[in-house]
C-alpha positions as CSV (number, residue, x, y, z in Angstrom):
1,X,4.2,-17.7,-9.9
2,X,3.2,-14.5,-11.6
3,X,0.1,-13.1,-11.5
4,X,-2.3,-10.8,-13.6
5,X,-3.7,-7.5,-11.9
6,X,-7.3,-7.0,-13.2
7,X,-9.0,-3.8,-12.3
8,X,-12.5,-3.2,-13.0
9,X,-14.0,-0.1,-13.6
10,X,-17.3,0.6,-11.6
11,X,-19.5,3.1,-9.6
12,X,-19.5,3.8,-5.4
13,X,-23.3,2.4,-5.6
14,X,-21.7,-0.3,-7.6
15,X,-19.2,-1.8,-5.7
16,X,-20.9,-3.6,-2.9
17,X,-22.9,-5.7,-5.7
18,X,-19.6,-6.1,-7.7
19,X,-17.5,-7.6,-4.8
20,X,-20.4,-10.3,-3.7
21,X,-20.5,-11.0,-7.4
22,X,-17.1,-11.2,-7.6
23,X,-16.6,-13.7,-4.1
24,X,-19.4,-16.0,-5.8
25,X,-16.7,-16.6,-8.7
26,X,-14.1,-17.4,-5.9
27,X,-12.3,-14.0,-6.6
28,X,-11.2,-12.8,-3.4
29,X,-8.3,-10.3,-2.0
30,X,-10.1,-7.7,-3.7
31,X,-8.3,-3.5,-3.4
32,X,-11.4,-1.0,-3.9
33,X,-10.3,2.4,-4.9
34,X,-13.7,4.3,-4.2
35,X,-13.6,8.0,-5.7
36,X,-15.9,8.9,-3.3
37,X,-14.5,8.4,-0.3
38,X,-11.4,10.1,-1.8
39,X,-13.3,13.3,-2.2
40,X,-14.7,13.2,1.3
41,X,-11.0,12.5,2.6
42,X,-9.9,15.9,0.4
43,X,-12.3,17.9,1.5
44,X,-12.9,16.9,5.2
45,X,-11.6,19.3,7.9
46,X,-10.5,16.3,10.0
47,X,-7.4,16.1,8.1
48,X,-4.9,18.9,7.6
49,X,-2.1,18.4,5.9
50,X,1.1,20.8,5.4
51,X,2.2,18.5,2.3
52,X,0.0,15.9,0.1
53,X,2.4,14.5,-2.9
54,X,1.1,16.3,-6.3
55,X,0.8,12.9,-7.6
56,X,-1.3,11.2,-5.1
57,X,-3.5,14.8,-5.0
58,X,-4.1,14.5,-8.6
59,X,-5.3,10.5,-8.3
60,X,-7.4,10.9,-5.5
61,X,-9.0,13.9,-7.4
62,X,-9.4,12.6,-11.2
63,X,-10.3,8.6,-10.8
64,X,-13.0,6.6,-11.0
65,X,-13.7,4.2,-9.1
66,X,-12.7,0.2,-9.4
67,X,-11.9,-2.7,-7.9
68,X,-8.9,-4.4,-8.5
69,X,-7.8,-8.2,-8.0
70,X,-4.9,-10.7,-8.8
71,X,-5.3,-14.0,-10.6
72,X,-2.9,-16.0,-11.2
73,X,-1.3,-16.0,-14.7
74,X,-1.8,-19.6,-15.4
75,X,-4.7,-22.0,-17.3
76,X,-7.2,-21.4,-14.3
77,X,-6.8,-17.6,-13.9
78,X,-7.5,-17.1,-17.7
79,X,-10.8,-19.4,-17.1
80,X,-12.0,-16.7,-14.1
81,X,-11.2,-13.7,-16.2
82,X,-13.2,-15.1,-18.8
83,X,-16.3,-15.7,-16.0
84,X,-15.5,-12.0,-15.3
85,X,-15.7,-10.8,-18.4
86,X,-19.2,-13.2,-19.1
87,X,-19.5,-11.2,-15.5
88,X,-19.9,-7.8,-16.1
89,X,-21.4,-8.8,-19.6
90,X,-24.4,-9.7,-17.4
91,X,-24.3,-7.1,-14.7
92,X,-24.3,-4.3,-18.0
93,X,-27.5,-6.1,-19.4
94,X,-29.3,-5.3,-16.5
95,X,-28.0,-2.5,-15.3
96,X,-31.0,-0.3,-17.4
97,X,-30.3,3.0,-15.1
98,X,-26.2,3.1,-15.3
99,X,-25.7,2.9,-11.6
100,X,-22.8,1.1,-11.8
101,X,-20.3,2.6,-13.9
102,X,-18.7,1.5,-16.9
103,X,-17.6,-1.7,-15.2
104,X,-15.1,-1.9,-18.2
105,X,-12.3,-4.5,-17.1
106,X,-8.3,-4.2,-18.0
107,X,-5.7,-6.4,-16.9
108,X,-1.6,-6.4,-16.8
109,X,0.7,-9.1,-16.0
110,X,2.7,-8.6,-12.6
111,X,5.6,-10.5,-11.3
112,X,5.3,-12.2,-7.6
113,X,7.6,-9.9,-5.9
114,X,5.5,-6.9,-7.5
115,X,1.9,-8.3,-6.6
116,X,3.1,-9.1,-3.4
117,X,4.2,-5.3,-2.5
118,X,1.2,-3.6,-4.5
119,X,-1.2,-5.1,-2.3
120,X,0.5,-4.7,0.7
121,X,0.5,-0.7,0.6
122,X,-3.4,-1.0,1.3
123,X,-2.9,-3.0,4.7
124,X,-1.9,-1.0,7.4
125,X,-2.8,-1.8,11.6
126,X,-6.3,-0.9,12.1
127,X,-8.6,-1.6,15.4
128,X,-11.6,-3.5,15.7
129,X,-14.3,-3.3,18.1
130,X,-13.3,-2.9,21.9
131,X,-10.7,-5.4,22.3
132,X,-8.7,-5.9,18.8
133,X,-6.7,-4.2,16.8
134,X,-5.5,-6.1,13.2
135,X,-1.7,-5.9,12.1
136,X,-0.3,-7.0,8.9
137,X,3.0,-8.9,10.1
138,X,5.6,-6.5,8.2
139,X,4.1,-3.7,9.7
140,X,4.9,-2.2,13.7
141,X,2.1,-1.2,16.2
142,X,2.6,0.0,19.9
143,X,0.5,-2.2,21.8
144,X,0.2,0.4,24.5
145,X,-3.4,1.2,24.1
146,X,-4.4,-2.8,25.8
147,X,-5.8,-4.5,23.0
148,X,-5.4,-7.9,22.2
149,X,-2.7,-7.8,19.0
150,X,-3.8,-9.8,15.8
151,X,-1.2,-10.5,13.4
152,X,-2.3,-11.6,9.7
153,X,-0.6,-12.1,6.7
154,X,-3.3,-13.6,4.3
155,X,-1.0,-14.6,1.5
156,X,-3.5,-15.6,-1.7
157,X,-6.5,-15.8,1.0
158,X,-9.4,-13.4,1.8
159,X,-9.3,-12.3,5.5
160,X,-7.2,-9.0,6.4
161,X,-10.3,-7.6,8.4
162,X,-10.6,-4.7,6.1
163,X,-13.8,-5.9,4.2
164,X,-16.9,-5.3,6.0
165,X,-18.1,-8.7,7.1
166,X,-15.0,-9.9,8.3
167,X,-15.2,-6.8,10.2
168,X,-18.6,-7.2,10.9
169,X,-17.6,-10.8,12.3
170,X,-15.0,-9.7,14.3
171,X,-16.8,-7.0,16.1
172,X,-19.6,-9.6,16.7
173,X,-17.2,-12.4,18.1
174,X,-15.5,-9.5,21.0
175,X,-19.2,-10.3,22.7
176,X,-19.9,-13.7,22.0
177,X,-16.4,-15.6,23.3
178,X,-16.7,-15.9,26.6
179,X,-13.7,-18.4,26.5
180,X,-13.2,-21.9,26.7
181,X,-15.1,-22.4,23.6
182,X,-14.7,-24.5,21.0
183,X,-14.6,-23.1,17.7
184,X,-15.4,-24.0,13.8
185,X,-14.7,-21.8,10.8
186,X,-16.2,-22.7,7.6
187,X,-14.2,-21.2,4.8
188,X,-11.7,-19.9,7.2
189,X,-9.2,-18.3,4.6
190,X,-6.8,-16.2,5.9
191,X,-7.7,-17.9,9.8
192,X,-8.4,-14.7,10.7
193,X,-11.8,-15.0,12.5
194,X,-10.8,-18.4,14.4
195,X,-7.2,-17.0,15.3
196,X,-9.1,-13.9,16.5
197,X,-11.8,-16.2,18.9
198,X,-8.4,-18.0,20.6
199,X,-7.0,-15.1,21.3
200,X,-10.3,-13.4,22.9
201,X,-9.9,-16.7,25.3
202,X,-11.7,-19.3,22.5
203,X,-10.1,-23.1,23.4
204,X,-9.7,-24.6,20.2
205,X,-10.2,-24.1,16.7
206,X,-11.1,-26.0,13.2
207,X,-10.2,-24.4,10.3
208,X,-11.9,-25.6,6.7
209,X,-11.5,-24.2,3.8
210,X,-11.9,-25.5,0.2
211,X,-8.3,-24.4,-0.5
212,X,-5.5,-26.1,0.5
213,X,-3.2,-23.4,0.2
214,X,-5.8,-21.6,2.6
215,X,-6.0,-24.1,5.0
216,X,-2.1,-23.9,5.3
217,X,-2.1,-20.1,5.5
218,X,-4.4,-20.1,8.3
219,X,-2.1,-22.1,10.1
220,X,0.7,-20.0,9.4
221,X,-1.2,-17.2,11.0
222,X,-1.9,-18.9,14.0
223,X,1.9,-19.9,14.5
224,X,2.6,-16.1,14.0
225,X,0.0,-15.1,16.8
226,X,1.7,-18.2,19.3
227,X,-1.3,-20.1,19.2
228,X,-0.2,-23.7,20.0
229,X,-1.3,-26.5,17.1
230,X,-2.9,-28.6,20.2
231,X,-5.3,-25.4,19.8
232,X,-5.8,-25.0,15.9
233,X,-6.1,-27.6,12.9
234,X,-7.0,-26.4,9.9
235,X,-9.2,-29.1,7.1
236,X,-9.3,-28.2,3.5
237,X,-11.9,-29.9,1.3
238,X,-15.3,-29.3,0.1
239,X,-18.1,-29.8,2.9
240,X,-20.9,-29.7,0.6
241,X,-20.1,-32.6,-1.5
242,X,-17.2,-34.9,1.0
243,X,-19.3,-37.0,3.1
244,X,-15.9,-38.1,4.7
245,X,-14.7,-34.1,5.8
246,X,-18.1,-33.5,7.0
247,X,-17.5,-36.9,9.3
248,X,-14.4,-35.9,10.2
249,X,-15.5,-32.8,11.4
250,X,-17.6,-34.7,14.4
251,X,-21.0,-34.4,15.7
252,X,-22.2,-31.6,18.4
253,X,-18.8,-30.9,19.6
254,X,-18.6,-27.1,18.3
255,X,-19.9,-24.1,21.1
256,X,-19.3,-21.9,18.0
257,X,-19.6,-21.6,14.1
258,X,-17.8,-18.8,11.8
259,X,-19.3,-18.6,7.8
260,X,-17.9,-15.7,6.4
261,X,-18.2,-17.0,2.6
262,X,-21.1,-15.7,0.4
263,X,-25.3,-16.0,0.5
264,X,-25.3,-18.8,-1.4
265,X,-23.1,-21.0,-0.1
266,X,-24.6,-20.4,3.6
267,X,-27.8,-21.5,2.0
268,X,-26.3,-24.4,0.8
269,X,-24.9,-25.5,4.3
270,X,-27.7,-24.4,6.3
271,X,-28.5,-27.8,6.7
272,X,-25.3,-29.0,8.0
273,X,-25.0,-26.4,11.1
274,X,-27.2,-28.1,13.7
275,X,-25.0,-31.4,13.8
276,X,-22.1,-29.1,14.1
277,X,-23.4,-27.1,17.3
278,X,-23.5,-28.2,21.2
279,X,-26.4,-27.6,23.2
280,X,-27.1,-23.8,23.2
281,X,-24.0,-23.1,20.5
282,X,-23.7,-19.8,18.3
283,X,-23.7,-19.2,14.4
284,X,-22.3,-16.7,12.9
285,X,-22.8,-16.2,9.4
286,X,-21.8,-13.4,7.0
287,X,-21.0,-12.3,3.2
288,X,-23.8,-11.3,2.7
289,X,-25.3,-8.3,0.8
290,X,-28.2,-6.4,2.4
291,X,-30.2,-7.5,-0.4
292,X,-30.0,-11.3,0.4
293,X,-30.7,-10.8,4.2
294,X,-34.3,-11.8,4.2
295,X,-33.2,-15.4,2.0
296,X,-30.4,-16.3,4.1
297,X,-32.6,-15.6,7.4
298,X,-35.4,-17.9,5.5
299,X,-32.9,-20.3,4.9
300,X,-31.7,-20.4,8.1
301,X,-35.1,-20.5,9.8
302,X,-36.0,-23.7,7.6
303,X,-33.0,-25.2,9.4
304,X,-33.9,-24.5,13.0
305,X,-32.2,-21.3,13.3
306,X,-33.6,-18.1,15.0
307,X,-32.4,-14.8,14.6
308,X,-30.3,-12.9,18.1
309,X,-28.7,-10.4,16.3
310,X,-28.4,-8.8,13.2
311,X,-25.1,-6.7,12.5
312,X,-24.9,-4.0,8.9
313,X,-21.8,-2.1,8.0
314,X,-21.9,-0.7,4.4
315,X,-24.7,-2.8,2.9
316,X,-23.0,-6.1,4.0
317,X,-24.7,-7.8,7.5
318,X,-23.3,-10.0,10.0
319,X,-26.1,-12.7,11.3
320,X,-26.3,-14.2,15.0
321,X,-28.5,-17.1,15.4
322,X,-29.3,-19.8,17.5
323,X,-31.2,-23.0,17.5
324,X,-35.2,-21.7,17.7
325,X,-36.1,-24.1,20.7
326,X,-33.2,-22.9,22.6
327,X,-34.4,-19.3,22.0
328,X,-38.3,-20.2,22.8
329,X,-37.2,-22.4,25.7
């Protein structure tokens, strides 16, 4: 397949509002090149170089910032540009003080074997929290430091660990597995957050995703990090609106719930995550803009849910909740 590199042109106080727009289309995988944090690489005295390539210097000095994506170049990539283009239309109208940028959009057409190395230079081994560090699989790391090695290769799915709320969730899940849990992901992509909770000592996994190209990823990844299919199934389907996944997916037999998707969907399932839980089971929801906080917690509440911790990184929050009786007990 060959795909089409889009690359939005935007503001640093623009991007966080860009991307949640953006993962509300369904557009994830998304590269941010923030000009910002370029200068404050330059010109901060933790990093001394003897050699920076002229070429890279002179980027990292003259752009502006974007974000940059890959659609595929078929009939229902050309639809998404379009709501991306109706998109930024929108976000223009009502941008009255020009705080985020020109948000002009261009596009090229990229071959497979080109999308799949441009992305990859941004994906390097990173740690997380305490415990984890995050590995893309054609990349080396010496474990020799003692944490627990997560190996990822998202493919078309969202989930390296680099964007803040999977980050935020994976810091969050190094003090809530305990092991021996039981875990469900809802809108797993890459796997990453379930294939994390096994390997911080989790029992067993579900995996759903409304992709099924997703859903088979994720179970890539979790052959990748030797977690055993007894331990990890992965469902793809719509929960919202397939009466038969959401039976499938069995009553009160969960210790632990992952959402990483967006606001509005985790408004939209709110009433589905009691049935899900065991007695005195954990949700974890994020994708969610600072802005939206207060709705989703409302949301929630209306549900059942009560508030035990509250996680921000870069205007993007992590929730922790747990049923309100359990809490008041």
């Amino acid at each position: 397949m060959n795909w089409l590199e889009v690359c939005i042109v935007t503001s640093t106080q623009g991007v966080d509002l860009l991307g949640e727009k953006l993962l509300e289309l369904g557009v994830t995988g998304l590269v941010i090149e923030d000009a910002q944090d370029f200068q404050e690489f330059l010109s901060s005295s933790c990093y001394k170089w003897d050699y920076i390539d002229e070429e890279l210097r002179e980027h990292m000095t003259t752009c502006e910032t974007t974000v940059k994506l890959y659609l595929p170049d078929n009939q229902q990539g050309k639809e998404t540009m379009a709501a991306i283009d109706s998109l930024l239309e929108e976000l223009k109208a009502g941008d009255q003080e020009s705080t985020m940028g020109r948000l002009a959009m261009q596009f090229r057409p990229v071959r497979d074997e080109d999308w799949e190395n441009n992305w990859k230079q941004y994906f390097k081994p990173f740690p997380v929290g305490e415990h984890l560090v995050i590995k893309p699989s054609w990349e080396e790391y010496d474990a020799l430091d003692g944490r627990i090695l997560l190996e990822i290769d998202p493919g078309s799915s969202f989930g390296t660990g680099q964007h803040h709320t999977t980050y935020l969730c994976l810091e969050e899940l190094q003090h809530l597995v305990k092991g021996g849990e039981k875990v469900l992901d809802m809108g797993c992509g890459s796997g990453i957050l379930s294939i994390a909770a096994l390997l911080l000592g989790a029992d067993h996994a579900v995996g759903v995703d409304i992709e099924e190209s997703a859903a088979k990823t994720a179970l890539e990844n979790a052959e990748k990090n030797g977690i055993s299919p007894d331990c990890y199934t992965t469902i793809w389907g719509n929960v919202l609106t397939d009466p038969q996944l959401r039976d499938q997916l069995g009553q009160g037999q969960y210790d632990l719930i992952t959402a990483n998707i967006v606001a509005d969907v985790i408004i939209a399932m709110a009433p589905l995550f009691q049935q899900y839980l065991t007695q005195n089971g954990t949700l974890l929801v994020s994708g969610i803009i600072a802005d939206r906080g207060q709705e989703v917690e409302r949301a929630l509440a209306d549900s059942g849910f009560a508030l035990v911790n509250r996680r921000e990184r870069k205007d993007w929050l992590a929730l922790t909740l747990k049923r309100a009786e359990e809490i008041h007990a």
